[in-house]
Structure formats: structure tokens, C-alpha cells
mmCIF file of the N, C-alpha and C atoms, coordinates in Angstrom:
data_MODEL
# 
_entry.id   MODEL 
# 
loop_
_atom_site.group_PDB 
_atom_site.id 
_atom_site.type_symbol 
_atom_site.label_atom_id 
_atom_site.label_alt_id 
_atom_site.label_comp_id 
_atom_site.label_asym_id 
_atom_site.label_entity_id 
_atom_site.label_seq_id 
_atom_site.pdbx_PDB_ins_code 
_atom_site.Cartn_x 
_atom_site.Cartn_y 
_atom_site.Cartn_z 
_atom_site.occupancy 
_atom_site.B_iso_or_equiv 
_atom_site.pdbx_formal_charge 
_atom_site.auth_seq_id 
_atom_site.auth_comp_id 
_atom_site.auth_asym_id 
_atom_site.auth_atom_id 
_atom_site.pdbx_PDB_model_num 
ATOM 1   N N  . UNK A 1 1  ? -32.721 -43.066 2.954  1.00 0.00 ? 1  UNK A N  1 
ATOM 2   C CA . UNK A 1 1  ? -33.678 -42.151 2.375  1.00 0.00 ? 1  UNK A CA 1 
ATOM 3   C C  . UNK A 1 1  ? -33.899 -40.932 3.265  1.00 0.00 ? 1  UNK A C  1 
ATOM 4   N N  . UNK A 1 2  ? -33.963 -40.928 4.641  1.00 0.00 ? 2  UNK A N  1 
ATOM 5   C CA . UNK A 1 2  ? -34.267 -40.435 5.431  1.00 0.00 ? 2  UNK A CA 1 
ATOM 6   C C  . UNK A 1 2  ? -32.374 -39.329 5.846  1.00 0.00 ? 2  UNK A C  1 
ATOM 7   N N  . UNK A 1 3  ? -32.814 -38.005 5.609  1.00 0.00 ? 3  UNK A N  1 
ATOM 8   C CA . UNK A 1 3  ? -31.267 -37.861 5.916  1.00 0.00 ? 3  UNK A CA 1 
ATOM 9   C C  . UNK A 1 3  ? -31.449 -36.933 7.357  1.00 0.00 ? 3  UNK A C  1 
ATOM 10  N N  . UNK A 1 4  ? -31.116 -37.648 8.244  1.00 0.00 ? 4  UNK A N  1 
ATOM 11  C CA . UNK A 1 4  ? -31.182 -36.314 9.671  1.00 0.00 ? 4  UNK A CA 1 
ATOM 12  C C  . UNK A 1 4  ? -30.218 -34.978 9.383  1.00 0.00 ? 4  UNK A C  1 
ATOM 13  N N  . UNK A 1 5  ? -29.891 -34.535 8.694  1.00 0.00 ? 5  UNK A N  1 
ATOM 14  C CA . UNK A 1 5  ? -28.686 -33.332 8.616  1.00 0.00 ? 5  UNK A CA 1 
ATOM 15  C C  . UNK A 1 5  ? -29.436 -32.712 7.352  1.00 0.00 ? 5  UNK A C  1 
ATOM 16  N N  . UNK A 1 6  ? -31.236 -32.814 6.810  1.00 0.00 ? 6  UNK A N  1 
ATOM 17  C CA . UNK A 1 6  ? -31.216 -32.160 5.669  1.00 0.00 ? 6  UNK A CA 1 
ATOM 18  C C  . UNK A 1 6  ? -32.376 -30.675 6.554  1.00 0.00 ? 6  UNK A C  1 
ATOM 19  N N  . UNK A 1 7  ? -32.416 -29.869 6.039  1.00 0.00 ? 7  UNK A N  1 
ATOM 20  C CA . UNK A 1 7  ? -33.133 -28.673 6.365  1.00 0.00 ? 7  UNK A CA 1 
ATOM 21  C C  . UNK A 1 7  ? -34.721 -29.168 6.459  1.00 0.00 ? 7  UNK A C  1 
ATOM 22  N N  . UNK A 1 8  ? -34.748 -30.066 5.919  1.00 0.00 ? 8  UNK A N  1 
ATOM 23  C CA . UNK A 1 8  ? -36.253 -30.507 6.277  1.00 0.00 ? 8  UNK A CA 1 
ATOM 24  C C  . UNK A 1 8  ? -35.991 -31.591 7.276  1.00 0.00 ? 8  UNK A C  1 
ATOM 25  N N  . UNK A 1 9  ? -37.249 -31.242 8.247  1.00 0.00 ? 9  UNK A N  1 
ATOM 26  C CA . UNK A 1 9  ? -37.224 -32.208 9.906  1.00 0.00 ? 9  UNK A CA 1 
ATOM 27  C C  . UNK A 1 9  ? -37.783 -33.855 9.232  1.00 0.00 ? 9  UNK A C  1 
ATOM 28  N N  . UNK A 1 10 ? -37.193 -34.617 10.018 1.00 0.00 ? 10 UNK A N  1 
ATOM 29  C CA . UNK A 1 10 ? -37.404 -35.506 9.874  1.00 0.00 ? 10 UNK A CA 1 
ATOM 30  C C  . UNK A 1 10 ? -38.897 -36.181 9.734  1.00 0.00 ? 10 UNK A C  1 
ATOM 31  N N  . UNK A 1 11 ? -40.009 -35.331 10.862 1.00 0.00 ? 11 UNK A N  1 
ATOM 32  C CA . UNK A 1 11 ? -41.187 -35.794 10.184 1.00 0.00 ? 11 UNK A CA 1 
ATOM 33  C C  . UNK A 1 11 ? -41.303 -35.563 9.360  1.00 0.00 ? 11 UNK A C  1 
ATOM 34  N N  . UNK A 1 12 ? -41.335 -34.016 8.403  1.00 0.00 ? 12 UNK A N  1 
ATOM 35  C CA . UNK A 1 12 ? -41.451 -33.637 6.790  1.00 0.00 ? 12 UNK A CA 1 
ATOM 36  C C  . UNK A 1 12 ? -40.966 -34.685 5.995  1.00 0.00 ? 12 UNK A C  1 
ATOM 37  N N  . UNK A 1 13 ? -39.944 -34.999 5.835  1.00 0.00 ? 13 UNK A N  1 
ATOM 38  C CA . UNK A 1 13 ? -39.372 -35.998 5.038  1.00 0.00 ? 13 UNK A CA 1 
ATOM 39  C C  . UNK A 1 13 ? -40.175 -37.346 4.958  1.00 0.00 ? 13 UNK A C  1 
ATOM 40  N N  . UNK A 1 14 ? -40.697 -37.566 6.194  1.00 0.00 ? 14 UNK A N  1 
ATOM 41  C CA . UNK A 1 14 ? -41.190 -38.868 6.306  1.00 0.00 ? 14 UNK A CA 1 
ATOM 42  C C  . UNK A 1 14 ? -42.641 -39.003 6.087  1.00 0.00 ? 14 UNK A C  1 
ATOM 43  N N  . UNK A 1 15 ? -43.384 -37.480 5.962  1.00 0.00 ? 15 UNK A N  1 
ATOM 44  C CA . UNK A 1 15 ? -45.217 -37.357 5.582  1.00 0.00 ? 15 UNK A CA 1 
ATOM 45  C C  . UNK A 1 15 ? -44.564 -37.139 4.024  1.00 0.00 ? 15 UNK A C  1 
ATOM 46  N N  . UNK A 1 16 ? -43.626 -36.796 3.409  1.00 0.00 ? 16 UNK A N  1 
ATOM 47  C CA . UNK A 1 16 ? -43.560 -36.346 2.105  1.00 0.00 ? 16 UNK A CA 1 
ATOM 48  C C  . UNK A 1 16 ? -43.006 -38.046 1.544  1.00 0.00 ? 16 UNK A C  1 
ATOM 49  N N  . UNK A 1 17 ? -42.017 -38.803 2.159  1.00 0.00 ? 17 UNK A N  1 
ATOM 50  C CA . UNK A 1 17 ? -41.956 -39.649 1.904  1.00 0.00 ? 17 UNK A CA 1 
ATOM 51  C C  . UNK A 1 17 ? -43.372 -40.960 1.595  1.00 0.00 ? 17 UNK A C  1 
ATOM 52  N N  . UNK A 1 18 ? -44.318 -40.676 2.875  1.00 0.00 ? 18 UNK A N  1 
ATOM 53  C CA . UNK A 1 18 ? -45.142 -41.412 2.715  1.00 0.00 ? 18 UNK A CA 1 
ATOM 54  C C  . UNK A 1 18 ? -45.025 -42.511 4.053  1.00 0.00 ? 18 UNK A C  1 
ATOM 55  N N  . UNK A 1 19 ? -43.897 -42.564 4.681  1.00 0.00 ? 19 UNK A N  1 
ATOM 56  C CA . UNK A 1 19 ? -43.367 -43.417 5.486  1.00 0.00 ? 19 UNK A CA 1 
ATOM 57  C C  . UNK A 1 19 ? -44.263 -42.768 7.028  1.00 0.00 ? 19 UNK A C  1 
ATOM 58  N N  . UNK A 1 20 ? -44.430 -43.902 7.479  1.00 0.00 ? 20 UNK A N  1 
ATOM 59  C CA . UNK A 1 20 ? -45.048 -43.531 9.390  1.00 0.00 ? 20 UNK A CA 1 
ATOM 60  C C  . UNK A 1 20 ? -44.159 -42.958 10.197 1.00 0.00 ? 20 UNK A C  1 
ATOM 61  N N  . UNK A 1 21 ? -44.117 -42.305 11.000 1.00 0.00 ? 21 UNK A N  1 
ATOM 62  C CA . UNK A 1 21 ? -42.824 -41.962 11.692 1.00 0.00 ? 21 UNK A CA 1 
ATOM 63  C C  . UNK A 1 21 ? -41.991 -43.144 12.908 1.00 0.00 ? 21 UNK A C  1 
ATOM 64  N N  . UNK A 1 22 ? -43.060 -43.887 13.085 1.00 0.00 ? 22 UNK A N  1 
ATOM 65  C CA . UNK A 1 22 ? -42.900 -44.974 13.452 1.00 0.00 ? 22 UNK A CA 1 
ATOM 66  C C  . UNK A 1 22 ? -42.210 -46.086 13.239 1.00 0.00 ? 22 UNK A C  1 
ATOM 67  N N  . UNK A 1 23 ? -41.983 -46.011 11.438 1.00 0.00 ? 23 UNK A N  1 
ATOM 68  C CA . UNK A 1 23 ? -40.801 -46.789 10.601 1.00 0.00 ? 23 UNK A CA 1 
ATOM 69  C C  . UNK A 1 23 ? -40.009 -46.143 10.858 1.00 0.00 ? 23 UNK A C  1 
ATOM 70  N N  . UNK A 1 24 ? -39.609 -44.559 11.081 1.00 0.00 ? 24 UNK A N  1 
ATOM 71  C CA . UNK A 1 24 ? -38.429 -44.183 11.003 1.00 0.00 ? 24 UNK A CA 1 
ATOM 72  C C  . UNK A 1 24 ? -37.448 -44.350 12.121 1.00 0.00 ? 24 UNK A C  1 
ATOM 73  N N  . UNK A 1 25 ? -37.981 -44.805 13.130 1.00 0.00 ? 25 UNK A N  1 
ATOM 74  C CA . UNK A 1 25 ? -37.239 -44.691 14.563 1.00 0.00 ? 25 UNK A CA 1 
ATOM 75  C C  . UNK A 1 25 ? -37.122 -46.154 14.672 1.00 0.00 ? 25 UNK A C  1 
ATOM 76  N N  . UNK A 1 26 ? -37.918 -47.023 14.269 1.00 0.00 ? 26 UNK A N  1 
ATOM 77  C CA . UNK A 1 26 ? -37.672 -48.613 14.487 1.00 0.00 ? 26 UNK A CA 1 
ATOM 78  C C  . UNK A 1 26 ? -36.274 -49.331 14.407 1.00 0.00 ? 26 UNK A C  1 
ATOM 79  N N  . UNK A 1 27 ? -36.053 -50.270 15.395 1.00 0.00 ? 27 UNK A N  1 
ATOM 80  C CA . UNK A 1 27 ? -34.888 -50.893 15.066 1.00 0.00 ? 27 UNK A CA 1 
ATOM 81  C C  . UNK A 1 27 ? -35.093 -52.407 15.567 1.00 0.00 ? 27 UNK A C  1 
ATOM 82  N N  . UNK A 1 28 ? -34.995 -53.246 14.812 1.00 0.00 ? 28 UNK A N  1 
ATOM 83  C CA . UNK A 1 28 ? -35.194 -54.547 14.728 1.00 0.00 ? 28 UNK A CA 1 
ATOM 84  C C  . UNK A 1 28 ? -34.221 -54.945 15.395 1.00 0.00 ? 28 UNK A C  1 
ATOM 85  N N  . UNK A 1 29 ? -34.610 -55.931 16.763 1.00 0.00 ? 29 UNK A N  1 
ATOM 86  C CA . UNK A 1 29 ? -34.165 -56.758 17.604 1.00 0.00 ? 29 UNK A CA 1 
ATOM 87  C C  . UNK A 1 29 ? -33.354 -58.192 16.886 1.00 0.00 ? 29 UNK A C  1 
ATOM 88  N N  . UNK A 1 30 ? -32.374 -58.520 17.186 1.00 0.00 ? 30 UNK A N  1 
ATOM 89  C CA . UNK A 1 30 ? -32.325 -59.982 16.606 1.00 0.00 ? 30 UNK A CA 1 
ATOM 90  C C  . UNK A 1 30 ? -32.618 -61.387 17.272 1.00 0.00 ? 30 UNK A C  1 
ATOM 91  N N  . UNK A 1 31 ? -33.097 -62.211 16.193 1.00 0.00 ? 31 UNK A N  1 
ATOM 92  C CA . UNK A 1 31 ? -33.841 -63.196 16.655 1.00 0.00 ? 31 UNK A CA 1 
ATOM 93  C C  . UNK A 1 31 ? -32.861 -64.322 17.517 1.00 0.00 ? 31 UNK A C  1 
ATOM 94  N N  . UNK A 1 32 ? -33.223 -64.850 18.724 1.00 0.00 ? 32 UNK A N  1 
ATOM 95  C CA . UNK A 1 32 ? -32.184 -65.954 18.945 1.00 0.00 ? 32 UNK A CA 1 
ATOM 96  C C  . UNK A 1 32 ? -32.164 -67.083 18.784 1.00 0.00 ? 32 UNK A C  1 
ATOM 97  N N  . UNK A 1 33 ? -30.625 -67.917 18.878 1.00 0.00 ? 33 UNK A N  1 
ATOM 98  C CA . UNK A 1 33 ? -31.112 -69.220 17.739 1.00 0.00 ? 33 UNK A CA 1 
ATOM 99  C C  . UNK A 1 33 ? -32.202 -69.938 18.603 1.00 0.00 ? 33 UNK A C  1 
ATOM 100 N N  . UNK A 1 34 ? -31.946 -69.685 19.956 1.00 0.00 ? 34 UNK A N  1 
ATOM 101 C CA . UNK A 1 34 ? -33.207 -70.643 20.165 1.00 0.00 ? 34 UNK A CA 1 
ATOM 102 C C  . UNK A 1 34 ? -34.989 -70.674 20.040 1.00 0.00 ? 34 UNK A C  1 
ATOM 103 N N  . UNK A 1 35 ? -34.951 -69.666 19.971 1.00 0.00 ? 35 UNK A N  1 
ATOM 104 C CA . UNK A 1 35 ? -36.049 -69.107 19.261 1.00 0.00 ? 35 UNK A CA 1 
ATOM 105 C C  . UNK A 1 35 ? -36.465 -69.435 17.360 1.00 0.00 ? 35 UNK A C  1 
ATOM 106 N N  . UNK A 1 36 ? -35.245 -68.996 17.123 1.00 0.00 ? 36 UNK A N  1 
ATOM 107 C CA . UNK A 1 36 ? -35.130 -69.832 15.725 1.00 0.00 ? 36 UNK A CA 1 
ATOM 108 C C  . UNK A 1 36 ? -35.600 -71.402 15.696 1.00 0.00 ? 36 UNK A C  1 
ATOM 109 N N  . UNK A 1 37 ? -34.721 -71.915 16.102 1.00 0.00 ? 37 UNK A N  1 
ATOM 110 C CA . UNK A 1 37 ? -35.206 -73.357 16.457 1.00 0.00 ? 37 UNK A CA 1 
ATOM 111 C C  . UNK A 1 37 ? -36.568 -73.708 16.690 1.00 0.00 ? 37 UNK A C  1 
ATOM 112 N N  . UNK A 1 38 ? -37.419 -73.464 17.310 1.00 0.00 ? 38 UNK A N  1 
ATOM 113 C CA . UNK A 1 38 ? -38.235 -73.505 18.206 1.00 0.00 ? 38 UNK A CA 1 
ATOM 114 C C  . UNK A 1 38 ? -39.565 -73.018 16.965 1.00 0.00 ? 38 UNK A C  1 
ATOM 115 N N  . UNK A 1 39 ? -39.320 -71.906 16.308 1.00 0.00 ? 39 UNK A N  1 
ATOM 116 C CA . UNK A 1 39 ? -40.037 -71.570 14.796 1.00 0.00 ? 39 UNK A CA 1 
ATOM 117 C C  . UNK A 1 39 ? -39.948 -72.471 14.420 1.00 0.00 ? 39 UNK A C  1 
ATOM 118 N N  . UNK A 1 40 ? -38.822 -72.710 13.531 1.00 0.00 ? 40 UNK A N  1 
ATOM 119 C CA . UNK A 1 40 ? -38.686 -73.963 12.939 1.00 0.00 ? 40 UNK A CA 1 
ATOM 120 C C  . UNK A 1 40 ? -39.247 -75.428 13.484 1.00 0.00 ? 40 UNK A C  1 
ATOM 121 N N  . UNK A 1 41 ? -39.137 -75.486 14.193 1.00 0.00 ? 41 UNK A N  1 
ATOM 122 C CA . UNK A 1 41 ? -39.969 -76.984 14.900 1.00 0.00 ? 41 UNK A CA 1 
ATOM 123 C C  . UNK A 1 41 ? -41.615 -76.699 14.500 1.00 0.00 ? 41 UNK A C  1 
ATOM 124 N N  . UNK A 1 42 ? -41.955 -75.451 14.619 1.00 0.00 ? 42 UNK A N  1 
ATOM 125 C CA . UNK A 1 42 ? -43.522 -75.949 14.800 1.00 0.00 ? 42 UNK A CA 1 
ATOM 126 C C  . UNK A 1 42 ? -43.819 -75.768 13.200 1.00 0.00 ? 42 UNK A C  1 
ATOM 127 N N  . UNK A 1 43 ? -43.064 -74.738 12.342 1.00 0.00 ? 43 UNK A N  1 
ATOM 128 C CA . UNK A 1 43 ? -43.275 -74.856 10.725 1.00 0.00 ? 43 UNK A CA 1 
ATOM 129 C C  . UNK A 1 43 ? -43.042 -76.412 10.717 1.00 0.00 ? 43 UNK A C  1 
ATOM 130 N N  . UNK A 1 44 ? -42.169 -77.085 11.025 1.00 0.00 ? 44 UNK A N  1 
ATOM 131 C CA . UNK A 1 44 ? -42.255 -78.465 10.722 1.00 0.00 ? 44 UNK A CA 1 
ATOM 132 C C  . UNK A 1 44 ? -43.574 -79.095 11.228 1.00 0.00 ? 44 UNK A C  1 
ATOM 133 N N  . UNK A 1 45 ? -44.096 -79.198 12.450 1.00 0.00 ? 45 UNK A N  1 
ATOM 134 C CA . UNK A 1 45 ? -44.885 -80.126 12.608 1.00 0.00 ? 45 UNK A CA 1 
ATOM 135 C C  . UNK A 1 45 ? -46.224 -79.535 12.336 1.00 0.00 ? 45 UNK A C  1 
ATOM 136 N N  . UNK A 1 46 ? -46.296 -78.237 11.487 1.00 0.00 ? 46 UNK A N  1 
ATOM 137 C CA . UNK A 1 46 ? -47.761 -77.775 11.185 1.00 0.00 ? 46 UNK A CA 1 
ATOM 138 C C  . UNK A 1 46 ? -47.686 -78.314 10.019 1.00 0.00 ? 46 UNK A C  1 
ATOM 139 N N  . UNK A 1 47 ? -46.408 -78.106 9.129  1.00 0.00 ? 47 UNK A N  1 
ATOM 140 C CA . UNK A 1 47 ? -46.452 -78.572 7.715  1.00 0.00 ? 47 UNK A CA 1 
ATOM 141 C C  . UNK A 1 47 ? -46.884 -80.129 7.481  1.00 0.00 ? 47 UNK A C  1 
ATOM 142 N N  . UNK A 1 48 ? -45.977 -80.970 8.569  1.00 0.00 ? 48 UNK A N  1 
ATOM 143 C CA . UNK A 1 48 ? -46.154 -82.015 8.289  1.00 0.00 ? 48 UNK A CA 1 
ATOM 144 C C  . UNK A 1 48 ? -47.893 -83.026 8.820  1.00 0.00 ? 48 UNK A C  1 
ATOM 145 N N  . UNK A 1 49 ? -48.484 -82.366 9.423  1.00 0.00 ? 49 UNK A N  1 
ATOM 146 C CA . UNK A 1 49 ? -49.387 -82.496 10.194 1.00 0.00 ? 49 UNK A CA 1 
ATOM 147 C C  . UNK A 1 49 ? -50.605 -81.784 8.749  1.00 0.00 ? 49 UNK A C  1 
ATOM 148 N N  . UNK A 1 50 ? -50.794 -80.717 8.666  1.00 0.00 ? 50 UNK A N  1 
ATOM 149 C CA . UNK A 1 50 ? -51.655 -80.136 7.810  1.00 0.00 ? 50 UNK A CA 1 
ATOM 150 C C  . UNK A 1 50 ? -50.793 -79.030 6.486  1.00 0.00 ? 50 UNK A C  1 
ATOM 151 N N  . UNK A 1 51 ? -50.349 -80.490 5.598  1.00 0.00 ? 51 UNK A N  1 
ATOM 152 C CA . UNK A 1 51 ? -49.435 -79.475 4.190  1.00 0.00 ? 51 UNK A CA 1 
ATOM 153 C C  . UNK A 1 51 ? -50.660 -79.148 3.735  1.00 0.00 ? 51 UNK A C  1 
ATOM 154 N N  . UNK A 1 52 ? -51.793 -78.751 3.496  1.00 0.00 ? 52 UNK A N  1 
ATOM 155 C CA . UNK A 1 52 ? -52.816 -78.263 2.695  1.00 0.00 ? 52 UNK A CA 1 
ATOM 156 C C  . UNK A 1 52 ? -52.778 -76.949 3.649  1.00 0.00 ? 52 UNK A C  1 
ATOM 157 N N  . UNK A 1 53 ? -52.940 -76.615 4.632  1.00 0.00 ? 53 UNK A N  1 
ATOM 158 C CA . UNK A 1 53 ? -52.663 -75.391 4.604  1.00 0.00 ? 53 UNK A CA 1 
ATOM 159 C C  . UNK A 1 53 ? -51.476 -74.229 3.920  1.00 0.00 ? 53 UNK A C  1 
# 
């Protein structure tokens, strides 16, 4: 959505878009599996511990 090569600056685009400028520069880290794992373990033992939440 965002095109860096258009005559309008990238903040313009992004107050006209509606977007923070803050989304525009972001770049998502990736998660590691052990970390994955480790999520997953406690979704398990919250679920299984309190499924009404």
C-alpha cells in the first residue's frame, strides 16, 4: 500500500492512509521454536487447569 518511490512522502501516505507511522517501519521478529514450545505448554496447562476461562 505504502509505495516509497510515489511523490507523496511516506508520512503523507500513511496520515492519508490512516496507518501510524510506526506500522510503517515495523518488522516482525520470528518466533523460536523454543519459545513456541514453551507457549504452547502453558496454553495447555491453563486450558487444562481452568477451560472456563
Amino acid at each position: 500500500m505504502i509505495d516509497r518511490e510515489h511523490k507523496l512522502s511516506v508520512v503523507r501516505q500513511a496520515k492519508v492512509l490512516g496507518f501510524s507511522r510506526g506500522s510503517i517501519y515495523y518488522s516482525s521478529r520470528p518466533v523460536s521454536g523454543r519459545d513456541l514450545a514453551l507457549m504452547r505448554r502453558i496454553d495447555e496447562l491453563l486450558h487444562l487447569d481452568y477451560p472456563f476461562a
